[in-house]
C-alpha positions in Angstrom: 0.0 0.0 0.0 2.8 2.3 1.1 4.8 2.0 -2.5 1.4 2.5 -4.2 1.1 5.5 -2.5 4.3 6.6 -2.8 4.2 5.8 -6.6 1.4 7.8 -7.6 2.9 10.8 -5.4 5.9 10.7 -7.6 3.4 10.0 -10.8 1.3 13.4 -9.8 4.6 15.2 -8.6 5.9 14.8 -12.2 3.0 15.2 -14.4 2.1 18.7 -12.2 5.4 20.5 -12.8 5.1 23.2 -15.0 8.4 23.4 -17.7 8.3 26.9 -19.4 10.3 27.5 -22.5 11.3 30.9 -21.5 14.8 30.8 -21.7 15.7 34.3 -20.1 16.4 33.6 -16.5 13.8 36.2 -14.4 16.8 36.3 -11.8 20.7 35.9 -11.4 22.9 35.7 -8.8 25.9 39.0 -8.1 28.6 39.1 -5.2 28.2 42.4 -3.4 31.4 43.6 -1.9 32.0 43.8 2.1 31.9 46.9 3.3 33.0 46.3 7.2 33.7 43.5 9.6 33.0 42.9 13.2 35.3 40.1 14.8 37.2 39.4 17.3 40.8 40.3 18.0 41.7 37.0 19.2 39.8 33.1 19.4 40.0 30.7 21.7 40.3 26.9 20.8 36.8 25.4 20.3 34.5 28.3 20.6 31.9 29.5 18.6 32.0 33.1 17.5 29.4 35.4 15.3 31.2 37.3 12.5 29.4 40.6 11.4 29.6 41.5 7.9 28.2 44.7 6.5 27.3 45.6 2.5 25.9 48.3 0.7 22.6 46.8 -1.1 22.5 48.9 -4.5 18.6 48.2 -5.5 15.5 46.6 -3.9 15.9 44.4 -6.2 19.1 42.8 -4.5 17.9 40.4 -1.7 20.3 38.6 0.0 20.7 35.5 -0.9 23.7 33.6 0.9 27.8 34.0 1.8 30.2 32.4 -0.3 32.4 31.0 2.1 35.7 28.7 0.5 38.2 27.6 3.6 41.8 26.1 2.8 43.5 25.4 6.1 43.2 28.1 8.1 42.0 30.6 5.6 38.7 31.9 4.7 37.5 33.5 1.9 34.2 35.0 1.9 31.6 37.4 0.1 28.6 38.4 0.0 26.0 36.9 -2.9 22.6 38.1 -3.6 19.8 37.5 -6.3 18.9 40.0 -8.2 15.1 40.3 -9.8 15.5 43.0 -12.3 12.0 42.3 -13.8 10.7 43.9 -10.7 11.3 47.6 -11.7 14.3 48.6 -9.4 14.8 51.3 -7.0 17.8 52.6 -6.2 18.6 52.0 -2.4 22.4 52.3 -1.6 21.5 51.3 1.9 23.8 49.2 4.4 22.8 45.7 5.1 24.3 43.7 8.0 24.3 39.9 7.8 26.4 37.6 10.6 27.3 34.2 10.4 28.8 31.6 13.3 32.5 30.9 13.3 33.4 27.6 14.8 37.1 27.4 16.1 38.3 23.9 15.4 42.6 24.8 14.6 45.0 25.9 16.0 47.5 29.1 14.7 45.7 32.2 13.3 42.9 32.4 11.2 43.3 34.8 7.7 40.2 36.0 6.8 39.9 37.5 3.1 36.4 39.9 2.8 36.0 40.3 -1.3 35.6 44.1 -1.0 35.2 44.1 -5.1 37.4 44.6 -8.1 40.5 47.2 -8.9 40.6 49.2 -11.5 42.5 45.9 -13.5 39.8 43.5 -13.0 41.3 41.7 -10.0 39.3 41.1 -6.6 40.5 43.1 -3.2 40.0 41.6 0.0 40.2 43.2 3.2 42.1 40.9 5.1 41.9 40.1 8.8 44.5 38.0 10.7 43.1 36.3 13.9 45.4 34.3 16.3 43.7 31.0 18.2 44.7 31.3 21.9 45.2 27.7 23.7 
């Protein structure tokens, strides 16, 4: 009874989707840079510490949407990424945004953390860049 059930769930599921053949995306995904950063001077070994990150959101059409967040060994790269809607008529906003995230301390040594803080005038990205020792 269960895998009947379960069958035609999966047999409605399938036949109800709706595949449109608009090909133009009505959103896409842009990394904002970081504008400031609240965090500690120091860690201490196995605590858990909240990060404060601060943007400029350009439109109401920006909404947050996640951090990218890439960690080799003890450093972190981060930035912020939100979806943009442009068929929604946008408004210019140019208002600051904070979003946080928890930082788990699981190494030893000090932590470098890069903030993408956008690109120089040759194309390449800028980070601010925070150095944070782990005290034992």
């Amino acid at each position: 009874m269960k895998k009947i059930f379960l069958l035609s769930f999966l047999m409605f599921s399938l036949f109800s989707c709706n595949i449109s053949d608009d090909n133009n995306p009505n959103f896409y995904y842009e990394a904002l840079p970081i504008e400031s950063v609240v965090i500690p001077e120091t860690f201490q070994f196995g605590e858990t510490y909240e990060i404060l990150l601060t943007y400029i959101k350009p439109t109401d059409c920006h909404v947050y949407n996640n951090l990218f967040y890439e960690s080799d060994l003890n450093q972190r790269d981060i930035a912020i990424v939100t979806a943009v809607f442009p068929d929604n008529g946008c408004n210019d906003l140019n208002e600051e945004e904070e979003v946080s995230f928890n930082f788990k301390v699981t190494n030893t040594g000090t932590y470098t953390f890069r903030f993408w803080q956008g690109n120089d005038e040759s194309g390449l990205d800028t980070y601010l860049i925070v150095e944070v020792p782990v005290e034992e």
